[in-house]
C-alpha positions in Angstrom: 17.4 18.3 4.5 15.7 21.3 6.0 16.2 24.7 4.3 17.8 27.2 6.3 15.1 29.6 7.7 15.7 33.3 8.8 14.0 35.2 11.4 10.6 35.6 10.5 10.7 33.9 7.6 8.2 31.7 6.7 9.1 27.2 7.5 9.5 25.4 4.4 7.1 22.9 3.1 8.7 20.0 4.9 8.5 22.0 8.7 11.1 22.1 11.0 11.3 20.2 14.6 13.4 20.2 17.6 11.6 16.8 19.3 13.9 14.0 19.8 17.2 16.0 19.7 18.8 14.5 22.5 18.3 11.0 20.3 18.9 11.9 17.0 19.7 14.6 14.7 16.5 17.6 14.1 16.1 19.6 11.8 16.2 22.8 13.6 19.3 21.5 15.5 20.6 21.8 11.6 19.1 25.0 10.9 20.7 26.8 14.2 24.2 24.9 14.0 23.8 26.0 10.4 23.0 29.4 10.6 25.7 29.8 13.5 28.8 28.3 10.6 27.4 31.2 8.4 27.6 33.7 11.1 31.1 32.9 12.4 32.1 32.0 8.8 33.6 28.4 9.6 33.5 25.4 8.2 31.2 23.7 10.6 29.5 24.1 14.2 28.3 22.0 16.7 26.0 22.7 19.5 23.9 20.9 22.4 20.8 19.3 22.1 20.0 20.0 25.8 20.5 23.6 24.7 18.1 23.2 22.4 15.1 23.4 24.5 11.5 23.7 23.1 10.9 20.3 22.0 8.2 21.5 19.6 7.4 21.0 15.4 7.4 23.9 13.4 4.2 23.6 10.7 5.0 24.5 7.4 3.9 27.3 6.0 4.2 29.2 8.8 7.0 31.6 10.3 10.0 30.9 13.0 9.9 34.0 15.0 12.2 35.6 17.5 9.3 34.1 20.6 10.4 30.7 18.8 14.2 31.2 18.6 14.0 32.7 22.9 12.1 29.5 23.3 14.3 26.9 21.4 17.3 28.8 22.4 16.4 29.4 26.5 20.4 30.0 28.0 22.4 33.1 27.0 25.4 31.4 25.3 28.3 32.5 23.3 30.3 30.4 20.9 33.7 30.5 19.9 35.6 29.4 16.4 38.4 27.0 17.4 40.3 24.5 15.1 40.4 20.8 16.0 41.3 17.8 13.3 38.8 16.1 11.6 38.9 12.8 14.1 38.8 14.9 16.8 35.1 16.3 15.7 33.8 12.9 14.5 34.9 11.2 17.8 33.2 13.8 20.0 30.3 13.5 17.9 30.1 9.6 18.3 30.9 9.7 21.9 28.2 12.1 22.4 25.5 10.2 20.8 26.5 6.4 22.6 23.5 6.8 24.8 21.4 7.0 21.4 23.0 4.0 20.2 22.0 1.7 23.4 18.7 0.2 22.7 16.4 1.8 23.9 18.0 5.0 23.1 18.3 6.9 25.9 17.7 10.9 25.7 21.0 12.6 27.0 21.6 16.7 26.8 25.5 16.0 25.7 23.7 14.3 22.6 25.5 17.3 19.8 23.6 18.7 17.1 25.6 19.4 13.8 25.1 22.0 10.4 24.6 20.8 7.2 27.9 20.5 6.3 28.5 17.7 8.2 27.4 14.2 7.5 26.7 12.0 10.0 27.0 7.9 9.3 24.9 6.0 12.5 25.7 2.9 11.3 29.6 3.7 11.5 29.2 5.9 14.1 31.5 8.7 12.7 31.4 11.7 10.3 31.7 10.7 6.7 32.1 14.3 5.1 32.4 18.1 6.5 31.6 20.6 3.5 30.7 17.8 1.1 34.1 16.5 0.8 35.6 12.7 2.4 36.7 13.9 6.6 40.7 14.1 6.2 41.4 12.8 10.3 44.2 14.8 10.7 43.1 18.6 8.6 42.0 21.2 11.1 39.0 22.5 10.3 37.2 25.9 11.5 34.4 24.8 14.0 31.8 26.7 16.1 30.8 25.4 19.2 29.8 26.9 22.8 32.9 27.2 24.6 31.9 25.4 28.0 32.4 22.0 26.0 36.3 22.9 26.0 36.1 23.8 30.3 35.0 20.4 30.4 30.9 20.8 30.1 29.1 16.7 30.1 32.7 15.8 29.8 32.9 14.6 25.8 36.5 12.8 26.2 37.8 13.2 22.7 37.2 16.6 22.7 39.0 17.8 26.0 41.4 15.1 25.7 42.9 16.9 22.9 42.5 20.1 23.6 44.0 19.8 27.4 46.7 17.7 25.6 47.1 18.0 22.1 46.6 21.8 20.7 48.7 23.8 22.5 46.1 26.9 23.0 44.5 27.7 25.6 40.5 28.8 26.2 40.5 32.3 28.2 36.7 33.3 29.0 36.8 36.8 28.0 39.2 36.8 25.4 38.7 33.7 23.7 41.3 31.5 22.3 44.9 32.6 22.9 48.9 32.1 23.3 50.1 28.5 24.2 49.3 26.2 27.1 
């Protein structure tokens, strides 16, 4: 796993890369979603690979600067901490990697990046743990994510299915989560 880098801070001795993140999980996709949990102080975050933007391998040894975050990073965004159950997260997940899973994998934006406390299983196509522990399906859990995936953004089903349906809050732009649908 890559170890979570600061601004300026010098890449560890494995490098970091963003290639290939619309196919697969990178390791900068896990040091951003990462450092974004830490920030917001939830559980776990998810953000866009197509948001993710420079494509590029970070030599290690040498230091991630605020050029390489501008560059990786290329769209103002703002996330928001929301709670959704445990199958709700894992099915988004899956359902926005099923391009990677056709043969040949086919590069998609919608393809979401995860932190380190979540773990991933391709061959069952779900998340096996979030914070080290088994996924309990139905526990909430505290999750960052870019709040254009809950107005409908590459339409991941699971995700606004339950949360047009199921959660009974409401998304307001400017004031973030709030009162009941």
């Amino acid at each position: 796993m890559a170890r979570l880098i600061g601004l300026g801070e010098q890449v560890g001795e494995e490098g970091l890369s963003s290639k290939s993140g619309r196919v697969q999980q990178s390791s900068l996709g896990t040091v951003l979603t990462s450092k974004l949990r830490d920030a917001f102080e939830c559980e776990c975050c998810l953000w866009l690979a197509g948001s993710i933007r420079a494509n590029t391998d970070y030599p290690a040894n040498t230091f991630f600067t605020l050029e390489n975050l501008q560059a990786e990073l290329a769209f103002e965004d703002i996330a928001v901490v929301v709670h959704l159950p445990g199958h709700v997260i894992s099915d988004t997940v899956a359902y926005s990697r099923r391009f990677a899973f056709q043969e040949p994998p086919m590069a998609d934006g919608c393809f979401l990046q995860h932190c380190s406390n979540i773990e991933f299983d391709n061959e069952l196509r779900s998340i096996t743990t979030i914070g080290g522990e088994a996924l309990i399906a139905d526990r909430l859990y505290s999750i960052a994510l870019c709040p254009k995936l809950l107005d409908g953004l590459n339409n991941l089903e699971p995700l606004l299915t339950y949360w047009e349906t199921d959660h009974g809050q409401v998304y307001n732009e400017e004031y973030g989560v709030s009162g009941s649908a």
